[in-house]
PANUTOR-439595 format. One record per residue (C-alpha): x, y, z. Coordinates in nm, 2 decimals. Each point is the difference from the previous one (the first is absolute). Last residue first. Layout:
# residues N
xx;yy;zz
X;Y;Z
...
This chain:
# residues 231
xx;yy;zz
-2.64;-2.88;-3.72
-0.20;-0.34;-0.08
-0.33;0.17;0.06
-0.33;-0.26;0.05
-0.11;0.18;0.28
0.03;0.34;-0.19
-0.03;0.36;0.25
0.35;0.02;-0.06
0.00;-0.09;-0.30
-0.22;0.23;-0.17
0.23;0.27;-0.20
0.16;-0.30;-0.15
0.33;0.01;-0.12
0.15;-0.27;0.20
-0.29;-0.18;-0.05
0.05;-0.07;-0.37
-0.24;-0.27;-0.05
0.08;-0.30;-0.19
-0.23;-0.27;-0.07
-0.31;0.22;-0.06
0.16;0.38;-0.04
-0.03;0.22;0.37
0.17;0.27;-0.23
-0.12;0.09;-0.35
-0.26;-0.20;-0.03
-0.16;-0.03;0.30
0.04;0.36;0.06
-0.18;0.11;-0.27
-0.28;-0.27;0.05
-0.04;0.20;0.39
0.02;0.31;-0.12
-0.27;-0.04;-0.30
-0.26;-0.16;0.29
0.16;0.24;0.28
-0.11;0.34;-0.18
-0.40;-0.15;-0.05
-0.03;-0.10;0.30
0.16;0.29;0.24
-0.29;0.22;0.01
-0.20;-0.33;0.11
0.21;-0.05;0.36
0.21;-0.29;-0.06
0.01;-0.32;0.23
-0.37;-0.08;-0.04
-0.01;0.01;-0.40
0.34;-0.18;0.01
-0.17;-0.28;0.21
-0.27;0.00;-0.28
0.20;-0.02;-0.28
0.17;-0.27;0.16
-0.30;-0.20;0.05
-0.06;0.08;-0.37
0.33;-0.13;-0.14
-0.02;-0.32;0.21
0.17;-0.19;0.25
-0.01;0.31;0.25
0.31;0.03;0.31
-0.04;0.41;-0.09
0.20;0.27;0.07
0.33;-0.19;0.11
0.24;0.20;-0.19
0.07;-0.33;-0.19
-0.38;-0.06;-0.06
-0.14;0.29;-0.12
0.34;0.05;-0.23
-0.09;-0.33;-0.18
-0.38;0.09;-0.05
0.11;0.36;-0.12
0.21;-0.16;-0.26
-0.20;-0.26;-0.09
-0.25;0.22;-0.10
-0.29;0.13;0.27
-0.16;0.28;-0.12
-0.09;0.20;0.33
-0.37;0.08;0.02
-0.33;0.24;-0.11
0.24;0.32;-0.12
-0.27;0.12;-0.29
0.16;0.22;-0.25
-0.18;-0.13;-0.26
0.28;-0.17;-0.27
0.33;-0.01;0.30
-0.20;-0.10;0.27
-0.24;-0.17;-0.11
0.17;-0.21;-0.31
0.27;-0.01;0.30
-0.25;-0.16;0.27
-0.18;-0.23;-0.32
0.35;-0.19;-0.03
0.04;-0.06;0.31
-0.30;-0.13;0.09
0.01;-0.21;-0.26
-0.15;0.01;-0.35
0.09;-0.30;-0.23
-0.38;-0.02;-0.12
-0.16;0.38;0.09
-0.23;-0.10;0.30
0.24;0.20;0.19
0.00;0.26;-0.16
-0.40;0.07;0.10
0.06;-0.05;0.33
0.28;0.22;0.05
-0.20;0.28;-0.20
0.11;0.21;-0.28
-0.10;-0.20;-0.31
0.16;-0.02;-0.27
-0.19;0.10;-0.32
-0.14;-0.20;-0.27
-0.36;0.06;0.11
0.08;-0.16;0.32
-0.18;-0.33;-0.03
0.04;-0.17;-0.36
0.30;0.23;-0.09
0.17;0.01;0.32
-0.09;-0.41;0.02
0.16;-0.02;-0.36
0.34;0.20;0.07
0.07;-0.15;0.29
-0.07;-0.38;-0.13
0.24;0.05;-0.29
0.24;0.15;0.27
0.00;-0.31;0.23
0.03;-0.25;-0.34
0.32;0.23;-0.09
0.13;0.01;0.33
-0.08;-0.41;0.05
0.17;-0.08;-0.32
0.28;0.25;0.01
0.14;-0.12;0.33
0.34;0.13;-0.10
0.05;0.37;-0.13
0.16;-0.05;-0.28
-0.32;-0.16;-0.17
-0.19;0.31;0.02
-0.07;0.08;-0.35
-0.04;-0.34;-0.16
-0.19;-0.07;0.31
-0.27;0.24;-0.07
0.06;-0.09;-0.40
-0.07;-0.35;0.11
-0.33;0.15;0.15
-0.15;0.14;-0.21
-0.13;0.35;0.09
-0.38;0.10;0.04
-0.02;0.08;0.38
0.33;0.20;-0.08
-0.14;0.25;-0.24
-0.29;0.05;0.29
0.25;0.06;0.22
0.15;0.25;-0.14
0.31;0.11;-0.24
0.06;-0.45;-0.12
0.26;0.04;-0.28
0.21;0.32;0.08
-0.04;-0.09;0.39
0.13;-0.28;0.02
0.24;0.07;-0.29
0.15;0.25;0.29
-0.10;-0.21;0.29
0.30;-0.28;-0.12
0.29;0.19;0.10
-0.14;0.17;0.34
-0.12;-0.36;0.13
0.41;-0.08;-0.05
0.08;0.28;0.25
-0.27;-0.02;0.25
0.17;-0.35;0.05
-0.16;-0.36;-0.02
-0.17;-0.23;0.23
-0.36;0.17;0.03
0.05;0.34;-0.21
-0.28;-0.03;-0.29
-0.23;0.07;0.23
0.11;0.30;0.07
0.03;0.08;-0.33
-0.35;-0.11;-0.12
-0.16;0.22;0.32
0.18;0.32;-0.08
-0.06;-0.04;-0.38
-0.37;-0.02;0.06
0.03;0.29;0.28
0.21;0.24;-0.20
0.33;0.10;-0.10
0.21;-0.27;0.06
0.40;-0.07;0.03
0.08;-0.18;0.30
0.27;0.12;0.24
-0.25;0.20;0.19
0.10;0.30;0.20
0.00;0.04;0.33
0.05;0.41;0.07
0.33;0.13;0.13
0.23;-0.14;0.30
0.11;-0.42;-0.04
0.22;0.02;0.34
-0.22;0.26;0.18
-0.32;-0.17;-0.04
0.15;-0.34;0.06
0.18;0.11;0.31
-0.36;0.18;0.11
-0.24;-0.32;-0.04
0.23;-0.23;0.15
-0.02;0.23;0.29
-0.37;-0.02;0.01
0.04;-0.37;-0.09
0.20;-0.07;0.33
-0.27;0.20;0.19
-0.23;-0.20;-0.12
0.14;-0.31;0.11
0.08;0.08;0.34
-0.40;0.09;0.03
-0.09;-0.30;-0.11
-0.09;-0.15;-0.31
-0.14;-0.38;0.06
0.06;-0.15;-0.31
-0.30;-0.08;-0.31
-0.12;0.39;0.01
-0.35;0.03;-0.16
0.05;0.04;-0.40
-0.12;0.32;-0.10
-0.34;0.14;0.03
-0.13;0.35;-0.10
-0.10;0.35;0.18
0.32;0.05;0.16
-0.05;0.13;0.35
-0.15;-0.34;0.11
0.31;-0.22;-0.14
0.26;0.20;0.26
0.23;0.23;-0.06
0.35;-0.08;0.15
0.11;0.13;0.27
């Protein structure tokens, strides 16, 4: 069963779908193909090293790949090492640098605005707190559960991407309209050891085999606990 919010010490998202006890059990077993398809320790795909870089790249994601964020982190980085460097960036060259990556106005607006409240209100640092992320401009949920997780070591949530939101839905995990519902169906239908492992599962599977527009369900290790298989 899975562990419930009083056990945890902190709040996620209250569950949007009623989770019953058919439900769990499917994520439970969800849980253990998953585990035993992608084996080994989740690994990022992003390239950071610390906190600050963890929270710029992250951001930096929204409607792109990991892959092209990876290109353009390098001179990222070179040019703007810490936050405070960053509060005090122009920002054409912001653009300039992450033009590739689509949305450049709003990422590079979002990070100027990152940088400056962690300078005016965290000391220059990132904080380490849910709360506190969030207040970050262009800051999500989602985006402060990895910084969390992956930067503190603090499992508070399941990072909902689109991946994990599409795969929610087609094995029937969630009925949410919104990112955060879902996260907090997903909270209820895993037990909390199995969080952080099914966040990175889940996204790896989305992309390499239940894809958006074309899912290869003959191959999936799910389908037969899928609603939404075509095998």
């Amino acid at each position: 069963m899975a562990t419930q919010r009083k056990d945890l010490g902190f709040d996620y998202p209250r569950a949007h779908s009623r989770i019953g006890p058919a439900t769990i059990a499917r994520g439970a077993e969800v849980a253990r193909r998953l585990q035993e398809e992608y084996p080994g320790a989740p690994a990022p795909s992003l390239n950071f090293r610390d906190p600050y870089q963890c929270v710029v790249a992250i951001s930096l994601s929204a409607q792109t790949t990991d892959d092209n964020v990876n290109k353009v982190l390098p001179e990222l980085f070179e040019r703007y090492p810490d936050a405070t460097a960053l509060a005090d960036a122009d920002l054409e060259d912001l653009e300039r640098i992450i033009h590739s990556l689509g949305f450049y106005h709003n990422k590079a607006k979002n990070l100027l605005g990152l940088a400056r409240m962690s300078v005016a209100t965290f000391d220059g640092q990132i904080p380490d707190t849910m709360d506190a992320l969030i207040r970050l401009p262009g800051v999500a949920r989602k985006t402060a559960n990895l910084v969390l997780a992956e930067s503190f070591g603090k499992v508070e949530g399941i990072a909902v991407d689109t991946h994990v939101f599409r795969l929610s839905h087609k094995l029937g995990l969630s009925r949410a309209k919104t990112p955060a519902q879902t996260e907090g169906d997903l909270c209820k239908v895993f037990a909390y050891e199995h969080w952080y492992r099914v966040n990175f599962e889940m996204i790896t599977h989305g992309r390499r085999i239940c894809v958006a527009g074309r899912p290869q369900c003959g191959a999936c290790v799910l389908r037969d606990l899928c609603p939404s298989s075509c095998a």
